[in-house]
C-alpha positions in Angstrom: 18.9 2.7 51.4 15.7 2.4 49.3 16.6 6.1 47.7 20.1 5.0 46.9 19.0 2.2 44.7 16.7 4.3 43.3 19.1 6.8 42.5 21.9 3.8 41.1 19.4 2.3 38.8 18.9 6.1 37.4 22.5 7.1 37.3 23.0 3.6 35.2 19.9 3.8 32.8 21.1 7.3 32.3 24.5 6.1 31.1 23.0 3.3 29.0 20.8 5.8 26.9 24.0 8.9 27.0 25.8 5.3 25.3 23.8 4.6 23.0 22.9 7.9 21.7 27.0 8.4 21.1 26.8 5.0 19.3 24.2 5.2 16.8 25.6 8.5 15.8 28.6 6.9 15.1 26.5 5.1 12.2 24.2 8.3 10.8 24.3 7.6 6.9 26.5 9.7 4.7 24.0 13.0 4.0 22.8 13.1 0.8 22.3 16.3 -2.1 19.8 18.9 -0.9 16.8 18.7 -2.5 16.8 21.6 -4.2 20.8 21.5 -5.4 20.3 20.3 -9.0 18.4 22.7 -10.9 14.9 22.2 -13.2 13.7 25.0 -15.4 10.9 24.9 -17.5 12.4 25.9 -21.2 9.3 26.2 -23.2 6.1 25.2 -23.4 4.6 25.1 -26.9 1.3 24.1 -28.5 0.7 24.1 -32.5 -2.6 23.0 -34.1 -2.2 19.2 -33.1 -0.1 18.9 -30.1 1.6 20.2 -26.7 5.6 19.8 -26.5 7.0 21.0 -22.5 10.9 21.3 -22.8 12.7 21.2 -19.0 16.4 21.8 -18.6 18.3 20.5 -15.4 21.8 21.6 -14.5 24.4 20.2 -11.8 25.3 23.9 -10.7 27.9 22.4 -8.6 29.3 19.2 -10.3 31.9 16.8 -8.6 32.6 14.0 -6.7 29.4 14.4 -4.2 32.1 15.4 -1.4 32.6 18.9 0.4 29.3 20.3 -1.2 30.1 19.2 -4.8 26.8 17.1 -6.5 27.6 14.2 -9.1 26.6 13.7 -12.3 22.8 13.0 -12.5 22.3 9.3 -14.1 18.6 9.9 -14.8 15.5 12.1 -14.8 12.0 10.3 -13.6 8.4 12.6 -13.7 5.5 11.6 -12.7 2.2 12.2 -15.2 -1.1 12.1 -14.4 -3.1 9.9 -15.6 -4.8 11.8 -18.2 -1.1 13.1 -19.6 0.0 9.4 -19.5 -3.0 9.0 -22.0 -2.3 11.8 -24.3 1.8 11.2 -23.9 3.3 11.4 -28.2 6.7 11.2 -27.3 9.4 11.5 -25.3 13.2 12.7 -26.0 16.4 14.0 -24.7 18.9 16.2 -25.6 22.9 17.5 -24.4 22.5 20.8 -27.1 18.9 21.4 -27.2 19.2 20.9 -31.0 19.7 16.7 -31.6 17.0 14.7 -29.7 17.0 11.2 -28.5 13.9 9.4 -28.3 12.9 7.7 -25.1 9.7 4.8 -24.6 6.9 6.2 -23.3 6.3 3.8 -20.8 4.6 5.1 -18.0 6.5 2.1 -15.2 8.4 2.4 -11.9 11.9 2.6 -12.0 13.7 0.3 -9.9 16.9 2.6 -9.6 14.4 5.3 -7.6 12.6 2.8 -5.3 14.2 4.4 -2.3 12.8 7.3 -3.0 9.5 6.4 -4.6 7.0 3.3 -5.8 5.5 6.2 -8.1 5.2 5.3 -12.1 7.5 7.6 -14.1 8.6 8.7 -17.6 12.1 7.6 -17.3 14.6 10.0 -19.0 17.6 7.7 -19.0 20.2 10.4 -19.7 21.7 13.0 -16.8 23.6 15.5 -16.9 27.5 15.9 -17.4 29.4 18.2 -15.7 27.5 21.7 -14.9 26.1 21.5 -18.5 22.2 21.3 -19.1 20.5 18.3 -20.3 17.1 18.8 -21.7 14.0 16.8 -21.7 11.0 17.0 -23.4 7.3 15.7 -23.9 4.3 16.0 -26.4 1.0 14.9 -25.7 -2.3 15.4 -28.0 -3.7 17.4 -25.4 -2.9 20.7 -23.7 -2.3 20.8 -20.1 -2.0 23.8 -17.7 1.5 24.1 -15.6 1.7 22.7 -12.9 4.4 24.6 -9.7 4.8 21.6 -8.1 5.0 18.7 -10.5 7.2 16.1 -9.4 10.4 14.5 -10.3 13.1 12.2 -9.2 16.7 12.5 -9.8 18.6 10.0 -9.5 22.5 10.6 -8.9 25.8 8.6 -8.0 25.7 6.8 -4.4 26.7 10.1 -2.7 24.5 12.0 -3.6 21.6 9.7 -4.0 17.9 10.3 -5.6 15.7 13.1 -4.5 12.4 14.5 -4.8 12.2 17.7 -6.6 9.0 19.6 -7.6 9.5 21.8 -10.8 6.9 24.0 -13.3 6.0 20.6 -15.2 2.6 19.4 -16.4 -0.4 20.0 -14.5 -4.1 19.4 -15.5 -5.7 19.9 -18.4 -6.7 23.3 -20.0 -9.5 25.1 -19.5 -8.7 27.1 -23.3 
């Protein structure tokens, strides 16, 4: 008799946790882009007598509505800097052609749009990307700075497709030349 309660209370927790399991997946969140769907390439990298100036392009290879494997439209482009690139950060700008720049602050801050993702303070490029045309983006500091494989980078995308981590060729520490 004792065994047969035993094996009641078993069969019933059993079917409790089999429940729930086929409930909560019921409510898994709508997947967002892969982390490595959008796509940053280091453009150039260019020194003169005075300054550094890094130029990054990032494309939407597969632009859409964020459904049935498309991505959207990027809204924004956040990197991280350390500390000593904060410091010797000229400018910032963006560009659709490569050829006219837009100037963006400099304002190393966190970006409230991201904070899912990270509490990190960026360089906010507050221009994406439209269709599967690049965008570019680029910095000059008063320093030179080695390049770094795994810089980081947020991008920040339409509610399907959400923000992501991304680690590109971006500035690293400085240079031993």
């Amino acid at each position: 008799m004792k065994t047969m309660k035993h094996f009641f209370k078993l069969t019933i927790l059993a079917s409790v946790v089999t429940a729930s399991i086929f409930t909560l997946s019921a409510f898994k969140p709508a997947k967002k882009a892969n982390a490595d769907a959008y796509q940053i390439n280091l453009v150039s990298q260019t020194s003169d007598d005075v300054n550094q100036t890094w130029t990054w392009s990032l494309t939407n290879p597969n632009p859409g509505n964020g459904l049935n494997g498309t991505l959207q439209n990027v809204s924004h482009f956040d990197i991280a800097l350390s500390a000593q690139a904060e410091t010797a950060l000229v400018s910032a700008e963006y560009s659709f052609d490569g050829i006219t720049w837009v100037s963006v602050s400099i304002e190393m801050e966190r970006d409230p749009a991201i904070r899912a993702c990270t509490t990190t303070d960026v360089l906010k490029f507050n221009a994406g990307t439209v269709g599967g045309e690049p965008t570019y983006y680029r910095a000059t500091f008063s320093e030179e700075f080695s390049s770094n494989p795994y810089a980081t980078s947020w991008i920040n995308s339409g509610n399907r497709t959400g923000c992501n981590m991304y680690f590109f060729s971006g500035v690293g520490g400085p240079s031993t030349n």
